[in-house]
C-alpha positions in Angstrom: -46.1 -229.0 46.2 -46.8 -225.0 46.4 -45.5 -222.7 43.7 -45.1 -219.4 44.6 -44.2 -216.0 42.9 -41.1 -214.2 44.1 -38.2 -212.0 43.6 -35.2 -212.2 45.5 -33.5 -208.8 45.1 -29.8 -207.3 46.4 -29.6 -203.8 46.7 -27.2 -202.0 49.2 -25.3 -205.0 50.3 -29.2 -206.2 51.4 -30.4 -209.8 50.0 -34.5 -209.6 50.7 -37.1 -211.4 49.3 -40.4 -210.4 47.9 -43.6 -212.7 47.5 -46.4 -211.7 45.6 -50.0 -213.2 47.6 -53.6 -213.0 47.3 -55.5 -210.3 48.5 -56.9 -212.1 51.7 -53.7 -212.4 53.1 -53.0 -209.0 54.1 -56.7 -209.3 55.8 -55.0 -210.2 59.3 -51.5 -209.7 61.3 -51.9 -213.3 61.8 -52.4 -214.2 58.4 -48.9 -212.2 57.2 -46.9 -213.4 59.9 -47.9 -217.0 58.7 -47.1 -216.6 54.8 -43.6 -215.1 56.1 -42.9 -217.9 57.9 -44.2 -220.0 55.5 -41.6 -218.2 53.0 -38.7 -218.8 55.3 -37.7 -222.3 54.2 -37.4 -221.0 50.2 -35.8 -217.9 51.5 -33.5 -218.7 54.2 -31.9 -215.9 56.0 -33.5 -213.4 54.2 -35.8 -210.6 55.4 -39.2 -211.3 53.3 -41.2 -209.0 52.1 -45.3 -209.6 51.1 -46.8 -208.0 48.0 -50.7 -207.9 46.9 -52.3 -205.9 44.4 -55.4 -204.1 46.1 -58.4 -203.6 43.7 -56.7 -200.9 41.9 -54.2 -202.8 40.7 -51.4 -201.1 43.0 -48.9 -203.2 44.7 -49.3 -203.1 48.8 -46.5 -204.0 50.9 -45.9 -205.8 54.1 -42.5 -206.7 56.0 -39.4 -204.3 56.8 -40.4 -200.5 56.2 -36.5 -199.7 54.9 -37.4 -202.3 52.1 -41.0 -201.3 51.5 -39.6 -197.6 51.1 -37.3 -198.9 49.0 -40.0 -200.7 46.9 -42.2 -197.5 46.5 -40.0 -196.2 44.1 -39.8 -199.4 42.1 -42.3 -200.4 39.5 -43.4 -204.0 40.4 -42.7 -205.2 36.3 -39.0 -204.2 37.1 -38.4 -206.8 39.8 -37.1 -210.1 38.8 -39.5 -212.3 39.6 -39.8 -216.1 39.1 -41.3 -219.0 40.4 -40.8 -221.4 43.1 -41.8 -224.5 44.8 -41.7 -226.0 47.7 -43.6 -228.1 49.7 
């Protein structure tokens, strides 16, 4: 089994997902494009976006620009995140 971190968020009559990852995910396309898919089975139907904290401690985003725009403007402690498994 895998546990992940997530928050699955409705805003504007949007359902999306966020996952927080490590770092060395966002090192590669390919590597993104695999956690997303990866994602799909917990989050079914939902656009996902990927979050990792670059050494500053600031939250980078990867998926849907609309939602990472949206994200900007939201502090990451604010999103209602919880864990899940799957496997």
């Amino acid at each position: 089994m895998i546990k992940v971190t997530g928050a699955v968020i409705k805003k504007q009559g949007l359902t999306f997902a966020v996952v927080a990852v490590k770092n060395h995910v966002f090192n590669t396309q390919h590597d993104r494009q695999e956690a997303q898919i990866s994602f799909a089975s917990i989050f079914p139907g939902m656009p996902i976006v990927l979050m990792a904290r670059s050494p500053g401690n600031s939250p980078q985003y990867w998926g849907r620009r609309d939602i990472i725009q949206f994200l900007s403007n939201v502090h990451p402690s604010r999103l209602p995140w919880r864990e899940f498994t799957f496997n």
